[in-house]
N, CA and C of each residue as an Amber inpcrd file, in Angstrom:
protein
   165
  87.2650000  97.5080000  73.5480000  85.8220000  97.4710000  73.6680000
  85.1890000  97.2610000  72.2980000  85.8350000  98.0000000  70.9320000
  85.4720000  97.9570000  69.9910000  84.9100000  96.3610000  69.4220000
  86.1430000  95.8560000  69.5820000  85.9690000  93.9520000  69.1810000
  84.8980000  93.4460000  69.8680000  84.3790000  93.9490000  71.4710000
  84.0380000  93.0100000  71.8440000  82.0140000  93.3610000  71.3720000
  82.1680000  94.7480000  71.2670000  80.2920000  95.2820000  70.6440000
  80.5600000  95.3230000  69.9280000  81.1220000  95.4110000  68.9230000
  80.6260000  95.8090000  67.2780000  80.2020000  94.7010000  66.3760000
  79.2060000  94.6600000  65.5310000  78.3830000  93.4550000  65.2690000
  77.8750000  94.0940000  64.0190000  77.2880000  93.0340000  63.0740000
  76.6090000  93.6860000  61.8750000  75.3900000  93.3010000  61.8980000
  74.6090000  93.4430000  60.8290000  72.8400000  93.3300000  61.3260000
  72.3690000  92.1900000  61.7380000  73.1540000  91.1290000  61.4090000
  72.9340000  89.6410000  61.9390000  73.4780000  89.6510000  62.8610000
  74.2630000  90.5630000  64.1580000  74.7540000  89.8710000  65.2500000
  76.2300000  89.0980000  65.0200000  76.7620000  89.1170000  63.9280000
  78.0610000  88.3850000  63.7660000  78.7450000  89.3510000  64.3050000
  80.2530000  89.2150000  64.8310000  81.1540000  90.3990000  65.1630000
  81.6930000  90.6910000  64.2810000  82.2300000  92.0920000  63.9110000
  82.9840000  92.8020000  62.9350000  84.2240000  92.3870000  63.6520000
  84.8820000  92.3310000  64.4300000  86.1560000  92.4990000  64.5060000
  86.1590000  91.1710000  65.7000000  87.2440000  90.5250000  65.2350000
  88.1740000  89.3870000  65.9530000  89.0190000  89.8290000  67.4270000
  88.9820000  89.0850000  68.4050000  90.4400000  89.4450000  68.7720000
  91.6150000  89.7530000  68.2690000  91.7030000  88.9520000  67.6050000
  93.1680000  89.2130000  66.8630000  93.1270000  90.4830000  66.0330000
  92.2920000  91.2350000  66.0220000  92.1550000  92.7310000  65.5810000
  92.5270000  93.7460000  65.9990000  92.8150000  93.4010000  67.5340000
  93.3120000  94.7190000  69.0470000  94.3630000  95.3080000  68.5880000
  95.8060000  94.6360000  67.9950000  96.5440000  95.4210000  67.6430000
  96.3730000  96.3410000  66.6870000  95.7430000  95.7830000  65.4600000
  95.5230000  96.6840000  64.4010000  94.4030000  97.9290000  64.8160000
  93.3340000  97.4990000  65.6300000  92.6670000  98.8970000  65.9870000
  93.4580000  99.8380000  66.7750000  94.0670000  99.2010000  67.5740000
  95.4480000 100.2970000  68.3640000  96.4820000 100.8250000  67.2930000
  96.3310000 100.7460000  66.3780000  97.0620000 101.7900000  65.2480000
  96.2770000 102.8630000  64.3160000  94.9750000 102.7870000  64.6300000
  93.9930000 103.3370000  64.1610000  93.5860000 104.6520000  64.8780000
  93.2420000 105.1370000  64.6000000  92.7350000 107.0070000  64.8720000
  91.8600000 106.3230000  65.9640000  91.9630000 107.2450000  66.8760000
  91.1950000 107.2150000  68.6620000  89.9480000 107.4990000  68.7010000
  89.6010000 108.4930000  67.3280000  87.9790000 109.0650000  67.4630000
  87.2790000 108.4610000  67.1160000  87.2420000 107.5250000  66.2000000
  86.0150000 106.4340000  66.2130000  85.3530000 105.5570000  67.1450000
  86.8220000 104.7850000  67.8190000  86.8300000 104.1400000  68.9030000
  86.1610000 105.0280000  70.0760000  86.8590000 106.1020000  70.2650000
  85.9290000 106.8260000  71.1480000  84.2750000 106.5740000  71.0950000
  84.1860000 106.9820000  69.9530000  82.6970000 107.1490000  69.7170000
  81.9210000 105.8880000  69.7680000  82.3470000 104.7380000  69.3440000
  82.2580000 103.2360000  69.6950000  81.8750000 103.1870000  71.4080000
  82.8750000 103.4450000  71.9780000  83.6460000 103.1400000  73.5290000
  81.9700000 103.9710000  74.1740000  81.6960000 105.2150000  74.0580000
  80.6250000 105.9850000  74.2290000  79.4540000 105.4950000  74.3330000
  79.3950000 105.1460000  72.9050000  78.2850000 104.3610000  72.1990000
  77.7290000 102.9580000  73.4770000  78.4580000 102.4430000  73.2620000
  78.6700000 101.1220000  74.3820000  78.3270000 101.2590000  75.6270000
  78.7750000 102.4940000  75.9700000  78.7600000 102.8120000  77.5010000
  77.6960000 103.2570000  78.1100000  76.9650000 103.7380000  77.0920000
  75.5480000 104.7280000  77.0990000  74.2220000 103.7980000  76.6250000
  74.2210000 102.9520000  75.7040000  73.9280000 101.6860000  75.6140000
  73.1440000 100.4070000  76.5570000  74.6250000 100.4240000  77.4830000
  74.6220000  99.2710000  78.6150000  74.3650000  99.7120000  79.8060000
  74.2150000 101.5690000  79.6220000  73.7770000 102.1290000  80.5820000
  74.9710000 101.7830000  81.7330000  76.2210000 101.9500000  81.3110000
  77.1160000 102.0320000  81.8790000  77.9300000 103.1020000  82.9980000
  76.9950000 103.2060000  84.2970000  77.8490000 104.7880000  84.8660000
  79.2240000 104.6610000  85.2040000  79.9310000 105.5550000  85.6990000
  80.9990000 106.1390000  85.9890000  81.8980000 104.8380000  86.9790000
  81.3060000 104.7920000  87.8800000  81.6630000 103.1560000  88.7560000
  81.7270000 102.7750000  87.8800000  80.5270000 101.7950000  87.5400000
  80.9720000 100.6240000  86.4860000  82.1920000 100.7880000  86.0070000
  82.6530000 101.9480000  85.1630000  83.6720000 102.2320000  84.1000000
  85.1800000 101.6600000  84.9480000  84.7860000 102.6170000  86.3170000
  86.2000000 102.3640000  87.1410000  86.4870000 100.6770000  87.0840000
  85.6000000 100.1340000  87.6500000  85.5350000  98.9710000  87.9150000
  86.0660000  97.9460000  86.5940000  85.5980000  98.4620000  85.4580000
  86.2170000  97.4010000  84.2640000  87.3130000  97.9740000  84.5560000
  88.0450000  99.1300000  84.4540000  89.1770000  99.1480000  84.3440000
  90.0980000  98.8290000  85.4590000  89.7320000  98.6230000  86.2520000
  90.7420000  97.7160000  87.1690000  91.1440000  96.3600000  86.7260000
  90.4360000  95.9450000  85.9320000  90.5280000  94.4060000  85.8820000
  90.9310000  94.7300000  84.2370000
């Protein structure tokens, strides 16, 4: 989720695809807080959540 919201003040993305592995070696609590961030944001409920993660 991180790659796909995280952006700097212009809207460019901070992180690439090709970044997934390296954030998957990285400490969980940021990302958490990212993942949160995002979710609360897009006004994302509980369904929704299920639902991305099926796919």
């Amino acid at each position: 989720m991180a790659v796909l919201v995280c952006c700097d003040e212009n809207r460019r993305p901070i992180f690439q695809p090709s970044d997934v592995e390296w954030l998957t070696k990285k400490s969980s609590r940021p990302l958490t807080r990212i993942y949160n961030a995002a979710k609360e944001l897009n006004d994302l409920s509980d369904e929704d959540e299920e639902e991305l993660l099926k796919n």
